[in-house]
C-alpha positions in Angstrom: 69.3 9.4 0.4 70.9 6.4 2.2 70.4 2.9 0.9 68.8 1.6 3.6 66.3 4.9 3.5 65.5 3.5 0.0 64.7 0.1 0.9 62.2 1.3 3.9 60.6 3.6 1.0 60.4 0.5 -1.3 59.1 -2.0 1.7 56.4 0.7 2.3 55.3 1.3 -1.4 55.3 -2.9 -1.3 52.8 -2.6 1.9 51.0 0.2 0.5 50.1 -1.8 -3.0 49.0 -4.8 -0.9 46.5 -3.2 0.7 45.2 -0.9 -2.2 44.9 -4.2 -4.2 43.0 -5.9 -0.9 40.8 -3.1 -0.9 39.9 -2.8 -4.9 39.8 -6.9 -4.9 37.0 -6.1 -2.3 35.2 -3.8 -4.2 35.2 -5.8 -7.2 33.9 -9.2 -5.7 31.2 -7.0 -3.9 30.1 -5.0 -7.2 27.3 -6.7 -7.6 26.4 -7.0 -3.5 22.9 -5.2 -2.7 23.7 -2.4 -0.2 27.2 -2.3 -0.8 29.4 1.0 -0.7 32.7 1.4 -2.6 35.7 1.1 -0.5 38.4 3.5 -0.7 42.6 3.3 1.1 43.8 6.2 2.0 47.3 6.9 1.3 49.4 9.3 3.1 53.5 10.4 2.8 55.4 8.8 5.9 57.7 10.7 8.1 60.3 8.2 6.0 59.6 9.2 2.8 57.5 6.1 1.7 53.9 5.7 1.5 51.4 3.9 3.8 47.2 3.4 3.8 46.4 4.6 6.9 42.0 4.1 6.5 39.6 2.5 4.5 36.7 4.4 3.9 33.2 4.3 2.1 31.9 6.3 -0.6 28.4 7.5 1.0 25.5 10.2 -0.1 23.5 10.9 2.7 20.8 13.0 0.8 20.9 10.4 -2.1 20.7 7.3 0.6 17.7 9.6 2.7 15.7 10.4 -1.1 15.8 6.9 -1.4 14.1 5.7 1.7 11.6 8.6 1.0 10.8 7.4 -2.4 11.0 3.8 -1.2 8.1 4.4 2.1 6.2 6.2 -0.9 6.0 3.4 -3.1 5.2 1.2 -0.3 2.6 3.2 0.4 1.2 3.2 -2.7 1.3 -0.5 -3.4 -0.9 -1.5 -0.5 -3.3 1.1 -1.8 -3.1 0.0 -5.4 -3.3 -4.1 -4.4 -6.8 -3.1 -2.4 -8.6 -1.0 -4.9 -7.5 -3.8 -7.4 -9.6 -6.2 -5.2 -12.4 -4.2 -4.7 -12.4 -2.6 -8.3 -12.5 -6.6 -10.1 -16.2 -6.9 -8.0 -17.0 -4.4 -10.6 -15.2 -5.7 -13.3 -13.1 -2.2 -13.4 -10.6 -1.4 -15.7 -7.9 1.3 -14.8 -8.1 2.5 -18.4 -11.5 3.0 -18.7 -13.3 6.7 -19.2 -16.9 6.2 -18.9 -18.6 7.6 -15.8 -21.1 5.1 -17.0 -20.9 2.3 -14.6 -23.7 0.5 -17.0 -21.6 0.8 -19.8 -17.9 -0.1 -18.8 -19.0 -1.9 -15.3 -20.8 -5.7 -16.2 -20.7 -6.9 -12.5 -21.6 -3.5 -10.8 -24.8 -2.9 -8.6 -24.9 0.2 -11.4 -24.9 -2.8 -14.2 -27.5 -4.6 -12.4 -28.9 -1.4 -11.4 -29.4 -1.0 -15.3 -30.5 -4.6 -15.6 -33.4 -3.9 -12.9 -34.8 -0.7 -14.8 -34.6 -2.5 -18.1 -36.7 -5.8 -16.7 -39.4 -3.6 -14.9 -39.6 -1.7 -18.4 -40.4 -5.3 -20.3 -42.7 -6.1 -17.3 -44.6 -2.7 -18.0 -45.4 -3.5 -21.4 -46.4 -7.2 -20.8 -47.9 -7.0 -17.2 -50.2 -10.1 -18.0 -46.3 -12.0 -19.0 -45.5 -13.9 -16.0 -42.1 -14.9 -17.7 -41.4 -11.0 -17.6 -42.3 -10.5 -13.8 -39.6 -13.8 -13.4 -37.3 -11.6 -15.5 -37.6 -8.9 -12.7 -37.2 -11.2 -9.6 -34.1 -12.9 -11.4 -32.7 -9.0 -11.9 -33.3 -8.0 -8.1 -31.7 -11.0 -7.4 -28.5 -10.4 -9.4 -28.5 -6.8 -8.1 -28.9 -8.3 -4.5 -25.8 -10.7 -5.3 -23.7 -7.7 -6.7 -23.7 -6.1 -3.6 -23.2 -9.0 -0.9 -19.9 -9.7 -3.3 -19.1 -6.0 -2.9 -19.5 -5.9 1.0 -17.7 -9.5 1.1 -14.6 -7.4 -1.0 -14.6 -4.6 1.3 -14.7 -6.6 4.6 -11.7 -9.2 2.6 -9.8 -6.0 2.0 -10.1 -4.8 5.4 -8.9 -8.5 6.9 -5.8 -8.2 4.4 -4.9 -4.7 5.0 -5.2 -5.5 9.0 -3.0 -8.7 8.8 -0.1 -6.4 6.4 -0.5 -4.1 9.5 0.1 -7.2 11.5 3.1 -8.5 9.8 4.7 -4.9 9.1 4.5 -4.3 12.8 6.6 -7.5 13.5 9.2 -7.1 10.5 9.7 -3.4 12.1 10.4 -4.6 15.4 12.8 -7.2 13.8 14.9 -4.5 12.3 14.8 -2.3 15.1 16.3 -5.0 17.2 18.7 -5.6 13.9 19.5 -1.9 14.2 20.3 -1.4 17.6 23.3 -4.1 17.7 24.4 -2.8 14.2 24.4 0.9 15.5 26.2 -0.3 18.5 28.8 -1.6 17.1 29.7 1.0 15.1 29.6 3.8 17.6 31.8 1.3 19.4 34.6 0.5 16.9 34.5 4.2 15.7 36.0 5.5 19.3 38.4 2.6 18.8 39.8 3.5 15.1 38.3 0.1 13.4 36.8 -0.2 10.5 33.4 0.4 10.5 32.8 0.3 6.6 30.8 -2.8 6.4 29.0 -2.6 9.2 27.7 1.0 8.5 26.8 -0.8 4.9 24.3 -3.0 7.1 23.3 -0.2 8.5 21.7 1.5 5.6 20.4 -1.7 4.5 18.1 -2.3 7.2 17.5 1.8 7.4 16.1 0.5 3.4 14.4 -2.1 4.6 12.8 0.0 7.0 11.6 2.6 5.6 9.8 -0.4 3.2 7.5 -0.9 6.0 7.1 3.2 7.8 8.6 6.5 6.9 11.6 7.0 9.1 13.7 10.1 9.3 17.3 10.1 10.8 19.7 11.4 12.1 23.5 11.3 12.9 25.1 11.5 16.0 28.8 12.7 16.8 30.0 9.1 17.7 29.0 7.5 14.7 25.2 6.4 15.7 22.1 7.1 14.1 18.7 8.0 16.0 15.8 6.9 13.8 11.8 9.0 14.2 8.8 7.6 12.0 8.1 10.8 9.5 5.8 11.6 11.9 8.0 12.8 14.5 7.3 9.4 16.7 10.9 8.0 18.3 11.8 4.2 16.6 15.6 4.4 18.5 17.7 6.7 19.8 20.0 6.9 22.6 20.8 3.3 22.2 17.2 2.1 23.0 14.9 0.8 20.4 11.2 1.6 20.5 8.6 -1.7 20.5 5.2 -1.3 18.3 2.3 -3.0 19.4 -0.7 -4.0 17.7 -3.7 -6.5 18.4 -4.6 -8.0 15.0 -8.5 -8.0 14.4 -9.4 -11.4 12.5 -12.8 -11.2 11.0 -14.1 -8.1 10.2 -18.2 -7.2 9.2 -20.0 -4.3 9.4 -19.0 -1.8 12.4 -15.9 -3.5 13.5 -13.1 -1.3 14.1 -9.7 -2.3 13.7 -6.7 -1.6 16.6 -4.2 0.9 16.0 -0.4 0.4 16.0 0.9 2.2 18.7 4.6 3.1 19.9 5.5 3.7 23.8 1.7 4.1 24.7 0.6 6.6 21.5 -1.4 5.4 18.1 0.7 6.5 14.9 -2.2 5.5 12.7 -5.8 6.2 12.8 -7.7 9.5 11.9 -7.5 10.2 15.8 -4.0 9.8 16.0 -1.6 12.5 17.2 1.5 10.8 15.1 0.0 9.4 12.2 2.3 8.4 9.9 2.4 9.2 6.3 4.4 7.1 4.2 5.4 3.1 4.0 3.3 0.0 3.5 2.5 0.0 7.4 0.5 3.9 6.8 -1.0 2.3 3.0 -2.8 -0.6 4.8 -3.7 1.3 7.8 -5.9 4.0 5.2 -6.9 1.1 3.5 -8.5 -0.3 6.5 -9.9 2.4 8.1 -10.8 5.2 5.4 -10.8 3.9 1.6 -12.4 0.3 2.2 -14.9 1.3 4.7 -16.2 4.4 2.2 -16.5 2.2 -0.7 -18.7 -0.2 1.8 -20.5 3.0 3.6 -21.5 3.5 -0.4 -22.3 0.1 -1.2 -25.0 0.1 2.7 -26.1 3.7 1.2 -27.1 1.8 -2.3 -29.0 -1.1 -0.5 -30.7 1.4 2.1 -32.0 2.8 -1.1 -33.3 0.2 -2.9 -35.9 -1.1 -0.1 -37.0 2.4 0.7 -37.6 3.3 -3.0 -39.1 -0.5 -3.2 -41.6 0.1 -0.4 -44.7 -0.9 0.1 -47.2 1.9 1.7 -50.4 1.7 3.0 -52.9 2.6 -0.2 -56.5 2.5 2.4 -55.6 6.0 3.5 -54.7 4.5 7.1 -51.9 4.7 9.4 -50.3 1.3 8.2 -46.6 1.8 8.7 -44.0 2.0 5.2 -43.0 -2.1 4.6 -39.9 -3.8 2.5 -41.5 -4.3 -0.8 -39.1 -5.7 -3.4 -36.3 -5.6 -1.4 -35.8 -6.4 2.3 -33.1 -7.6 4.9 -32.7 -10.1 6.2 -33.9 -10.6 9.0 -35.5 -6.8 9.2 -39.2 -6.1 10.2 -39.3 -2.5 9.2 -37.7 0.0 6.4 -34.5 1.7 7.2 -33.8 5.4 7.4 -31.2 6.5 5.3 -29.1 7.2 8.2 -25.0 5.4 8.0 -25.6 4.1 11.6 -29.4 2.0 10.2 -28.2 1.6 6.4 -24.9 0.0 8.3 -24.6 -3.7 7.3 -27.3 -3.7 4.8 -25.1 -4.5 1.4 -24.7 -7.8 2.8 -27.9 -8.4 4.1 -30.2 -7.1 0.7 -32.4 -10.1 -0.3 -35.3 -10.2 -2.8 -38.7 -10.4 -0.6 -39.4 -14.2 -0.5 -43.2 -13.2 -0.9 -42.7 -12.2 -5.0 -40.0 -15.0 -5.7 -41.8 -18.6 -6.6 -39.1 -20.4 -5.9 -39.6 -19.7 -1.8 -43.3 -19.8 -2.5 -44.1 -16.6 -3.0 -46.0 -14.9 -6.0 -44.0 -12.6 -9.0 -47.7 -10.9 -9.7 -47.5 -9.2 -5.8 -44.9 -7.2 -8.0 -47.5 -5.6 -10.5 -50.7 -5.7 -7.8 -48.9 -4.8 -4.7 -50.2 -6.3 -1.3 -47.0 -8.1 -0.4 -47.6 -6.9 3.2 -51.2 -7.5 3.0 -54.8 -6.0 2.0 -53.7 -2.9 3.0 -51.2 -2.4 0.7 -52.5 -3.1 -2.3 -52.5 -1.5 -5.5 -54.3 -2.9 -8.3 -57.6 -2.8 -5.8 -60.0 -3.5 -9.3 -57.8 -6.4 -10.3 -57.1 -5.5 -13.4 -54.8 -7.9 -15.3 -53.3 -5.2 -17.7 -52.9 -3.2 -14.3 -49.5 -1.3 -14.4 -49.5 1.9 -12.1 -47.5 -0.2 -9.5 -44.7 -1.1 -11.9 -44.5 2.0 -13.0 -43.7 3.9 -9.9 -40.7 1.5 -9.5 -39.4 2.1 -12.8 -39.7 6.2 -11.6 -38.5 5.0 -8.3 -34.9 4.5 -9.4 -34.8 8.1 -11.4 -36.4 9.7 -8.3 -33.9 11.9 -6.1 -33.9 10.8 -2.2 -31.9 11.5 0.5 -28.4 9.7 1.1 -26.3 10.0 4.4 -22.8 10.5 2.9 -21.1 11.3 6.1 -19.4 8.1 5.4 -19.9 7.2 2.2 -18.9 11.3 1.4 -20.9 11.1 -2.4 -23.9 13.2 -3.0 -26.6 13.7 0.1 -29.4 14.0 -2.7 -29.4 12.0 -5.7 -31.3 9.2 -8.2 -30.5 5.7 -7.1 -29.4 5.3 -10.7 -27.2 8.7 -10.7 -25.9 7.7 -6.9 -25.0 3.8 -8.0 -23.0 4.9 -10.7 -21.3 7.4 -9.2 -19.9 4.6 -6.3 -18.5 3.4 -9.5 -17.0 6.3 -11.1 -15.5 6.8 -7.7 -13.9 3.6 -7.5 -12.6 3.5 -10.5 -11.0 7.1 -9.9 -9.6 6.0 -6.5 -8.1 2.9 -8.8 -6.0 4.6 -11.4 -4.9 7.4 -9.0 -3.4 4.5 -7.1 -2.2 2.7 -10.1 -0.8 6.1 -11.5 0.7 7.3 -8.4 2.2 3.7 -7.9 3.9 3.8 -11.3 5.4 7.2 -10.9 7.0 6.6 -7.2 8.2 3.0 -8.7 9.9 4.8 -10.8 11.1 7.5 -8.5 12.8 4.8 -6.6 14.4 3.1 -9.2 15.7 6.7 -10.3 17.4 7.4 -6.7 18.5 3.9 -6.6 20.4 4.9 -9.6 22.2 7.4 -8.4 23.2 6.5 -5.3 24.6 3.6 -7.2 26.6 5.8 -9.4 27.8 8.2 -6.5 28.4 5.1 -4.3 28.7 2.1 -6.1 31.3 -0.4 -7.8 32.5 0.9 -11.5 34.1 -2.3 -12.6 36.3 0.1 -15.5 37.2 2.4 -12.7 38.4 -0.3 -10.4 40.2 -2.2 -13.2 41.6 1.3 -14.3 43.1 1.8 -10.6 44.1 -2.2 -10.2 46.4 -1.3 -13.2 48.0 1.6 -12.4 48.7 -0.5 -8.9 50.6 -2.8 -11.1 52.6 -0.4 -12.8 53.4 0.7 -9.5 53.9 -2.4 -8.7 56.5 -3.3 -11.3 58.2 -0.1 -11.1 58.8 -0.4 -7.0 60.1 -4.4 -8.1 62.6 -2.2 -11.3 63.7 0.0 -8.1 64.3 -2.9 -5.8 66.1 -4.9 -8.4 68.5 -1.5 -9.1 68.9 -1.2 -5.2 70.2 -4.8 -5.1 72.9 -4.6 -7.6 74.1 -1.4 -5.5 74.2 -2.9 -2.6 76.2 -5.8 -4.6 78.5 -3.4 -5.9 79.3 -1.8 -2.8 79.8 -5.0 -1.2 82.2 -6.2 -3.8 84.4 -2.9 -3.3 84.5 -3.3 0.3 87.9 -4.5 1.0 88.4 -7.9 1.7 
């Protein structure tokens, strides 16, 4: 080997440690950079001898980087669930740890409580129907019952408004990151035909793909110049071919009973809703959407079924033996000259419209013993017809009222057709508080699913700090050797000189 042939080999190894030392200084001020990949130079033998990096590239897991965004759109999923059923559950005072089906024995603010309360006053009332102080105890615990379920329906319709508004704002932050994505993708289709280096910009790219998949569940996939086409995990097209889907959506501000929300859609078709031939599955944008449109408007379909059943099992009929038609007794509506059927289309609305009759409560002028006698929709209706003071046949059948089975329309509310008002009350709470820790529970275990893949992508794709000291170390070793070969090469090419005749 020549001594100039050794010097090129020694400038190269110089080159070559100057950029593996760029590139490890890199990964070490970026260890602790969200999203970033671990660098890499890639050395190869020159047709000199010497060495040269000829690419940088990324360490990269694509099944890892995919299992997270899975896990990720599930949590996301699950946490817009979980923060609903937390609002509606604390109108029942529900906790996710509780075991009682009871919802008068774990539940102080539930209709079931008050449902409890109700039974328990009409039972005092029965023994003391000469106590007006008792029949007062009564109106005071319809009134409390009343006041459980407006707060119910007021936490459904809230819940709705909430969920519809996350739609809202997941809509926008999606079409953000599209538009994010499709200059990102761009340019690194583009510098990958020209040989650049693409590693930072491809780190931006899964970083909005993370992002992403917070709000929907996306599925990708790579094409053979370095772009990626995105789907929702429905099958729905989000980008590809360079172009970027836009979602739409019309928020709905104020909802009460029987308003129906808008659906997101995506070139012309819905990707939420029950109807919907796309519907998504997984991120926070598919949580709220259920939340709106299925679990929030059960819970209320249960809460109108509750309220339906409390004026038809309160009713006043017609004790002459005539044709007067059934009348609110108890409880009424406001604003309603007739009972309800226990059909979801009538009973719609009614769990915020329950009131205690004004003609048994004094305080609007009205008389608490209508509630023992009857007659709170006239002559016709009454009960005690001797007017006995110790009369209680009329309190009584309200006390059996509530232990009674009717008829429920649960093609909503989807809880037993046939049932006690007591049984049926308390099992709208059991079923809240089941839809509750399910959420809770499913919550914790994809939060920690996530954190688990976020893990070991780290580990396959992250910055050791020992490993990139380890490597900066043997660079210097290299480094000091190359500068002991250099130093040798001098003094031979000093000795050479010097026998060079003069």
């Amino acid at each position: 080997m020549s001594l100039s042939t050794a010097l090129n080999i020694l400038n190269s190894a110089f080159v070559t440690n100057a950029a593996q030392s760029a590139v490890i200084s890199n990964n070490v001020t970026n260890a602790s950079t969200t999203g970033y990949n671990r660098e890499i130079a890639n050395v190869v033998t020159n047709y000199s001898g010497g060495a040269s990096v000829v690419s940088v590239t990324r360490e990269a897991n694509t099944a890892l980087l995919e299992q997270v965004n899975t896990s990720t759109s599930q949590a996301s999923y699950q946490q817009a669930l979980s923060d609903g059923l937390t609002t509606l559950a604390n109108t029942v005072s529900d906790s996710s740890t509780a075991t009682s089906t009871s919802g008068a024995q774990e539940n102080g603010n539930s209709p079931s409580a008050m449902l409890a309360n109700l039974q328990s006053a009409l039972e005092t009332y029965d023994a003391s129907p000469t106590n007006a102080s008792a029949g007062q105890g009564v109106v005071t615990a319809a009134q409390d019952l009343a006041s459980s379920l407006k707060t119910g329906a007021a936490a459904v319709y809230s819940v709705q408004e909430q969920a519809d508004s996350g739609m809202s704002s997941a809509v926008d932050t999606i079409n953000t990151l599209l538009t994010q994505f499709t200059s990102v993708n761009a340019t690194i289709a583009s510098e990958t035909a020209s040989g650049a280096d693409i590693s930072s910009a491809e780190d931006t790219r899964d970083n909005i793909l993370t992002q992403l998949s917070q709000q929907i569940g996306i599925s990708t996939v790579a094409n053979p110049d370095g772009s990626t086409s995105i789907y929702t995990d429905s099958g729905a097209t989000l980008f590809q071919g360079g172009r970027a889907s836009t979602l739409t959506f019309t928020p709905t501000a104020t909802y009460v009973a029987g308003t129906t929300g808008q659906q997101v859609m995506v070139d012309g078709v819905a990707i939420t809703g029950s109807s919907s031939p796309m519907a998504i599955q997984s991120g926070a944008l598919a949580g709220y959407a259920d939340l709106r449109d299925e679990v929030a408007p059960q819970y209320g379909a249960q809460l109108d079924q509750i309220a339906d059943g409390l004026i038809s099992a309160f009713a006043e009929s017609d004790q002459t033996g005539g044709s007067a038609p059934t009348a609110a007794g108890l409880f009424t509506a406001a604003g309603a000259t007739d009972v309800p059927s226990d059909s979801a289309s009538d009973a719609s609305g009614l769990a915020s419209n329950i009131e205690v009759n004004p003609a048994v409560d004094p305080s609007q002028g009205g008389s608490v013993g209508l509630l023992r006698d009857g007659g709170i929709n006239g002559t016709a209706y009454v009960s005690n017809t001797t007017g006995g003071a110790s009369y209680t046949g009329r309190i009584e059948d309200m006390i059996n009222a509530l232990t009674t089975a009717q008829p429920f329309d649960n093609s909503l509310a989807k809880l037993a057709t046939s049932n006690s008002l007591t049984d049926y009350a308390d099992s709208s709470v059991s079923w809240l508080q089941n839809q509750n820790q399910q959420a809770t529970n499913k919550l914790d275990y994809e939060t920690s699913v996530v954190s688990q893949a976020k893990t070991a992508l780290s580990n396959a794709t992250g910055v050791n700090l020992d490993t990139e000291l380890t490597n900066m170390l043997s660079i210097e070793n290299s480094y000091e050797t190359t500068s002991k070969l250099l130093t040798t090469a001098d003094a031979m090419f000093n000795a050479l000189i010097q026998a060079m005749p003069s």
